[in-house]
Residue, then its C-alpha position, 0 to 999 in steps of 0.5 A: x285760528x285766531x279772531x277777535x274775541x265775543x261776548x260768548x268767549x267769557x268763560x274761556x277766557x276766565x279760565x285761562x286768566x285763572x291759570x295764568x293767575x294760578x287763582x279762581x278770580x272773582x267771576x262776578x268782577x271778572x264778567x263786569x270788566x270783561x263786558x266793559x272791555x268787549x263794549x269799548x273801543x280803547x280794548x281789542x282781544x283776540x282768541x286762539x280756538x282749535x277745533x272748536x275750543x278757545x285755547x290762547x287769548x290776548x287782550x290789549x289797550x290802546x291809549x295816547x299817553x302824554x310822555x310819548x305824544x302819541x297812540x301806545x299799544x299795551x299787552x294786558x294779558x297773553x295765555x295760552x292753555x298750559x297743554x298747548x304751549x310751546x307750539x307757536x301759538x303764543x307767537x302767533x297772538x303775539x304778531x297779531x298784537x303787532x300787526x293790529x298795534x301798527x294799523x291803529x298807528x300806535x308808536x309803541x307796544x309795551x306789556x309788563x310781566x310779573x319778575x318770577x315769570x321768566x319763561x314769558x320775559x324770554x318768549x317776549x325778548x324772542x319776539x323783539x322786545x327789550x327789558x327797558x323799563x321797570x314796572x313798579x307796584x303797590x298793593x292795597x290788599 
């Protein structure tokens, strides 16, 4: 079942971005951003819950950006637990952020993904997405 993710979904979701991050993030930081994004309208995340436990969660963000003139939709984060991959479930959160995307009249969903995850480059491109952009980075640590 999918629903929109609450306050008491936060260790959940820590720990799926840990193993999608293959790290043990700061819990202290994550808890602030995550409380931040949870209070604010520019935010909406889902989770996937079976049988009473949290095993996928999207979060996107939603902003109007100068160079389209109008509302972007973005994917920030899509995991879904390592033991349930492959079951559609990705999918799933995947037509959810579509069709939230679509009624807040965003013109665009977009996301960027890291290059040596070439599993999530075909889910995406499986889901109507095209490479067209490059995403490029800087890291101050």
């Amino acid at each position: 079942m999918i629903r929109e993710t609450n306050r008491k979904d936060l260790e959940a979701v820590y720990g799926l971005m840990c193993e999608l991050e293959r790290t043990k993030l700061d819990k202290a930081k994550f808890t602030e951003i995550f409380t931040q994004q949870m209070a604010s309208e520019q935010w909406l995340s889902y989770v996937f819950e079976l049988d009473n436990a949290v095993i996928g969660f999207i979060n996107m963000r939603f902003e109007c950006q100068l160079h389209h003139a109008d509302m972007v939709a973005e994917i920030l984060e899509l995991c879904v637990t390592e033991k349930y991959r492959n079951q559609g479930i990705g999918t799933l959160l995947f037509r959810q952020a579509k069709e939230t995307a679509e009624q807040h009249h965003a013109v665009r969903l977009e996301l960027s993904t890291s290059t040596w995850r070439t599993d999530a480059q075909r889910f995406y491109e499986r889901q109507g997405m095209d490479k067209s952009h490059y995403n490029l980075t800087y890291d101050y640590e």
